[in-house]
C-alpha positions in Angstrom: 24.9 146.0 50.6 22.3 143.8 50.1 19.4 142.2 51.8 20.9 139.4 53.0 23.4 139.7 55.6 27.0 138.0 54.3 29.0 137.2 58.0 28.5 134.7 61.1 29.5 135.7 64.2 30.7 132.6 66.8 31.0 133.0 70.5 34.4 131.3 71.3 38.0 131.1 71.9 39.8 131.9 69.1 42.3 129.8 70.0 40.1 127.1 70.5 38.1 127.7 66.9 41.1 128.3 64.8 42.5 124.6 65.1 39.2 123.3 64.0 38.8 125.3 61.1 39.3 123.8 57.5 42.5 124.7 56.6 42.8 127.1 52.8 39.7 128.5 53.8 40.1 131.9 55.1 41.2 134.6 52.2 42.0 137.4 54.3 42.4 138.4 58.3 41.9 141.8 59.5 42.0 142.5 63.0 42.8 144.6 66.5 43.6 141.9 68.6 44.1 142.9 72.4 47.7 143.2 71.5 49.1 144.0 75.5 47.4 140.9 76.6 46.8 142.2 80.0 44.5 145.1 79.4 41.1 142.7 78.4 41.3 140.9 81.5 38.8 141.3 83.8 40.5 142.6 86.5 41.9 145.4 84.4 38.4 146.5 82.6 36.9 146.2 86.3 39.7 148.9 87.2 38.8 150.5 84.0 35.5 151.2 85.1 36.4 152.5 88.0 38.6 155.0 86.3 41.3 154.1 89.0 44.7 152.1 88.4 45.8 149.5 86.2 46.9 149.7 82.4 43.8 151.8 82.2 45.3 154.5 84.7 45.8 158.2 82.8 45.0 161.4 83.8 41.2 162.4 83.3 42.2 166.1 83.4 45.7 167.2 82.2 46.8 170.2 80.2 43.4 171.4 79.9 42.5 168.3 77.9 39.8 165.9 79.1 41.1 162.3 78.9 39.3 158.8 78.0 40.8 155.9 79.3 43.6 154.6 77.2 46.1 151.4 77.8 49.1 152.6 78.8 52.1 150.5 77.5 54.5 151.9 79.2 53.3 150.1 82.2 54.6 146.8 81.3 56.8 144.8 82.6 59.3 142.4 81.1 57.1 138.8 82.1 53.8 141.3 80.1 56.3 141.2 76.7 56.5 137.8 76.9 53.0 137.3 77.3 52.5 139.3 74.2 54.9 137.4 72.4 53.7 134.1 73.3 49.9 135.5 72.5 51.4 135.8 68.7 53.4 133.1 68.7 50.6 130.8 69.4 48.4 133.3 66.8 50.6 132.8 63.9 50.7 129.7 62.8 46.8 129.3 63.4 46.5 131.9 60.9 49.3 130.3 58.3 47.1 127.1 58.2 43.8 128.9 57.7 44.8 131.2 54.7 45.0 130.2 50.9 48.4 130.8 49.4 48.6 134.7 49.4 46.3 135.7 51.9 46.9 138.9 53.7 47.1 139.1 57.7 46.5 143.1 58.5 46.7 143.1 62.3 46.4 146.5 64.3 49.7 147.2 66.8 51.9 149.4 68.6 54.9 151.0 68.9 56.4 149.5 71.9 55.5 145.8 71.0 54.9 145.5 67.3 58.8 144.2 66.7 57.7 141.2 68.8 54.3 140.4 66.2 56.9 140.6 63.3 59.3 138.1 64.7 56.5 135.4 65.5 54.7 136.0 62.3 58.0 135.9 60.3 59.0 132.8 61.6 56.1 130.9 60.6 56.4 131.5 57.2 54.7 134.7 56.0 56.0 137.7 54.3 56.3 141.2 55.9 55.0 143.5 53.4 55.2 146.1 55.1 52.6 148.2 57.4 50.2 151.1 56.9 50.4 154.0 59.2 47.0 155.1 60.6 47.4 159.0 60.9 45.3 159.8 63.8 46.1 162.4 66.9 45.1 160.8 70.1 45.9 162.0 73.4 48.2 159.1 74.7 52.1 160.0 75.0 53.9 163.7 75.7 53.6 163.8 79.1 55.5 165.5 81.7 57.3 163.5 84.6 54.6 161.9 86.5 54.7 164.5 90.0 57.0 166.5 88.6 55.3 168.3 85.6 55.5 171.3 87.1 59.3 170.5 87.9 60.3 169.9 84.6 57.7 171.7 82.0 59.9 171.6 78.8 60.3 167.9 79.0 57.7 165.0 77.3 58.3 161.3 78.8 57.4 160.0 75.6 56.3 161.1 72.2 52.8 162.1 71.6 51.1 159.6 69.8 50.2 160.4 66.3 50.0 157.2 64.2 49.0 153.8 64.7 50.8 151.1 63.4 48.8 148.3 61.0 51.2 145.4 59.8 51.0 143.5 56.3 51.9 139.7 56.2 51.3 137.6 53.4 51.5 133.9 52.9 53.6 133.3 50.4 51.7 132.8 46.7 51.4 129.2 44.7 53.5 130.5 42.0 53.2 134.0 40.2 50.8 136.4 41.5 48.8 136.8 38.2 48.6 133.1 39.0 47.7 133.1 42.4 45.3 135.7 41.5 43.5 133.9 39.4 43.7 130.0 41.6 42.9 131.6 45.3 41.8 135.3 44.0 45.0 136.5 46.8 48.2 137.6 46.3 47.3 141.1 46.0 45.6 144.7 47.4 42.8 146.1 45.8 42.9 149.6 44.6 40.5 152.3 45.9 40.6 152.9 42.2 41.9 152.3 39.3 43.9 155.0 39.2 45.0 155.1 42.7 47.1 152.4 44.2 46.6 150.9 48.2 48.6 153.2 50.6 50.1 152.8 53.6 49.4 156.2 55.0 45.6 156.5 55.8 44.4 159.5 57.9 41.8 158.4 60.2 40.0 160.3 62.8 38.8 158.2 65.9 35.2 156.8 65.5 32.4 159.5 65.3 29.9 160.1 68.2 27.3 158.4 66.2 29.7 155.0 65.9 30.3 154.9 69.7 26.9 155.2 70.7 26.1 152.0 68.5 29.2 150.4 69.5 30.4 151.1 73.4 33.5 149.4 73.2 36.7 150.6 74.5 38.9 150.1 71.1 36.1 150.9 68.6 37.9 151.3 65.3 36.1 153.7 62.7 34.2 152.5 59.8 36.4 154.9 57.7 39.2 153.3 58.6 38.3 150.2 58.6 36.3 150.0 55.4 39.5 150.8 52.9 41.2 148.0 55.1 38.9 145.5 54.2 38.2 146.2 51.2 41.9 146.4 50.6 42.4 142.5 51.8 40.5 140.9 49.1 41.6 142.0 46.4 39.0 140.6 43.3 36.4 141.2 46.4 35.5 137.3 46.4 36.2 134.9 49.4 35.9 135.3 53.4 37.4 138.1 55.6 38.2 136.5 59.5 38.8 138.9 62.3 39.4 136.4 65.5 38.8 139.4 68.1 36.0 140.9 66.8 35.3 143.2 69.5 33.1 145.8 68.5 32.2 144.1 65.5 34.3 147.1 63.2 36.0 144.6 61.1 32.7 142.3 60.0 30.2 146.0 59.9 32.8 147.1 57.1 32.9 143.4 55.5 29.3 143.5 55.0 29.4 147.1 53.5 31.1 146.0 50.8 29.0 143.2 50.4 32.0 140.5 51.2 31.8 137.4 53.7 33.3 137.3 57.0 33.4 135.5 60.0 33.4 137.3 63.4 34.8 135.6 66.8 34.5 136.6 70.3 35.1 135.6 73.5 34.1 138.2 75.6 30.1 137.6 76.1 29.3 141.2 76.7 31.4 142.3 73.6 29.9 139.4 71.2 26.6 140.4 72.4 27.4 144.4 71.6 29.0 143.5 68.1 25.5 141.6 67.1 23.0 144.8 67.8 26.4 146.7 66.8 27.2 145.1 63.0 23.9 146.5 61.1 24.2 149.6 62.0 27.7 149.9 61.5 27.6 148.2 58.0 24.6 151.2 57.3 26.3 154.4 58.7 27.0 156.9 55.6 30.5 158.3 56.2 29.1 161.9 54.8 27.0 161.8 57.2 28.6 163.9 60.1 27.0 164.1 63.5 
C-alpha cells in the first residue's frame, strides 16, 4: 500500500449517483448492500439500540450463549419481499450500465431472499456464475419454539446458520475472454496464486475485536474476508472497485490494501463519517496480528 491513498468516498444516494455515473467505467462491484431493506431504517436501528423489538429482536441470553443483535429474516412479511425485490430490481440495471463488458458483481446475501437478487440480476443481462459460500458459525438460526423451548427441546425452528451466501454475476464479455482480458482487463478471477485457483468456499471468522473497535458498525465484514474478495474481482489488479453501500468502509479498506482504486458510497451520515476515520486503519491492520 502506498502513500497515497487510491479511493473516494461520496456522501449520497446510490440510487441517485449511479445514473450519473459514466457508463464502462466501473471494473468490478463488491458489496453488502442492506439486503432486507427494512433493517437500516431508522426506526429499526432506533429499536436496535434499544435492544427491544423489531428485525433486530433476538434473545440476548439463550442457551448459555450471549447474543449480539442480528436481523432476523424470518420476520418478514410478504409486502418486505417485495421491497427487497424491487431494491434489486432498481440495483441491477444501474450496475449493468456502469460495468465494462465482463465485470464482476459480488454482492453479499441470504438464504431466505437471495433467489429474488438472482431473478432481478439475471433479467438484466448478467451471468450467474455462481456464488461463494462464506464458512462462518454465527449464532442466528436453531432455535427452539419461541415460549415453548422448554416444551419442545429436541426441535430447531430453523437451521443454525453456518455460511453466508456471496453471489457472482458477470456482464457478459466483448468477445473471448483472453480478449476481454486484454480490452477491459475483466472477464476473469484472479488467483490467490498461481497455483491455486479462486474458490467459492472461504472460511471466515467474524471481524476481530480489533476491527470492530475501528469500525462500530452493525454488519462489519472482516478484512480477511473481504480482502480475497476484492482482490478476486479484478483480476490483472488494474481499474476501479465500487461498493454502493459502503457501510463500514470493509469493501474500499481492503481495495486500498491491495493498492487498487475504488469508490465508496454512503448515505447513512453517521456510517460515511465512521468508514472515513474507519478505511486507514482497516487498509493497515496485519491479519497475523491476533488481538
Amino acid at each position: 500500500m502506498g502513500g497515497r491513498t487510491k479511493y473516494k468516498l461520496i456522501h449520497a444516494d446510490a440510487f441517485e449517483w449511479l445514473p450519473n455515473r459514466k457508463g464502462k467505467s466501473i471494473h468490478a462491484v463488491v458489496t453488502d448492500p442492506p439486503f432486507g431493506v427494512i433493517e437500516y431504517t431508522s426506526d429499526q436501528l432506533r429499536k436496535r439500540g434499544k435492544g427491544n423489538g423489531g428485525i433486530w429482536r433476538l434473545p440476548h441470553n439463550y442457551d448459555g450463549n450471549q447474543r449480539s443483535p442480528l436481523p432476523r429474516f424470518t420476520v418478514l412479511r410478504a409486502r418486505h419481499f417485495e421491497q427487497i425485490r424491487n431494491f434489486h430490481k432498481r440495483l441491477a440495471p444501474l450496475l449493468f450500465r456502469l460495468l465494462v463488458p465482463g465485470g464482476h458483481v459480488i454482492i453479499a446475501s441470504q438464504n431466505l431472499v437471495s433467489h429474488l437478487v438472482v431473478k432481478e440480476f439475471r433479467s438484466v443481462g448478467f451471468e450467474m456464475r455462481g456464488q461463494i459460500a462464506r464458512v462462518v458459525r454465527t449464532l442466528r438460526g436453531g432455535d427452539r419454539p419461541k415460549g415453548a423451548h422448554k416444551k419442545y427441546p429436541g426441535i430447531s425452528v430453523t437451521p443454525r446458520g453456518c455460511w453466508e451466501p456471496w453471489l457472482i454475476f458477470r456482464k457478459p464479455c466483448d468477445g473471448r475472454v483472453r480478449d476481454n482480458l486484454r480490452k477491459w482487463k475483466t472477464g476473469a478471477l484472479r488467483r490467490p496464486a498461481p497455483d491455486l485457483p479462486f474458490a467459492d468456499l472461504i472460511p471466515s471468522r467474524p471481524a476481530k475485536r480489533i476491527e470492530r473497535e475501528m469500525a462500530r458498525h452493525p454488519s462489519l465484514k472482516p478484512q480477511e474476508l473481504m480482502r480475497q474478495l476484492v482482490w478476486a474481482a479484478l483480476p490483472l489488479g488494474k481499474g476501479t472497485v465500487l461498493d454502493p453501500f459502503m457501510g463500514s468502509g470493509a469493501t474500499v479498506a481492503a481495495a486500498e490494501y491491495h493498492g487498487f482504486k475504488s469508490i465508496g458510497l454512503e448515505l447513512d451520515k453517521q456510517f460515511f463519517q465512521l468508514a472515513r476515520r474507519a478505511i486507514p486503519k482497516l487498509a493497515r491492520l496485519r491479519l497475523n496480528d491476533e488481538k
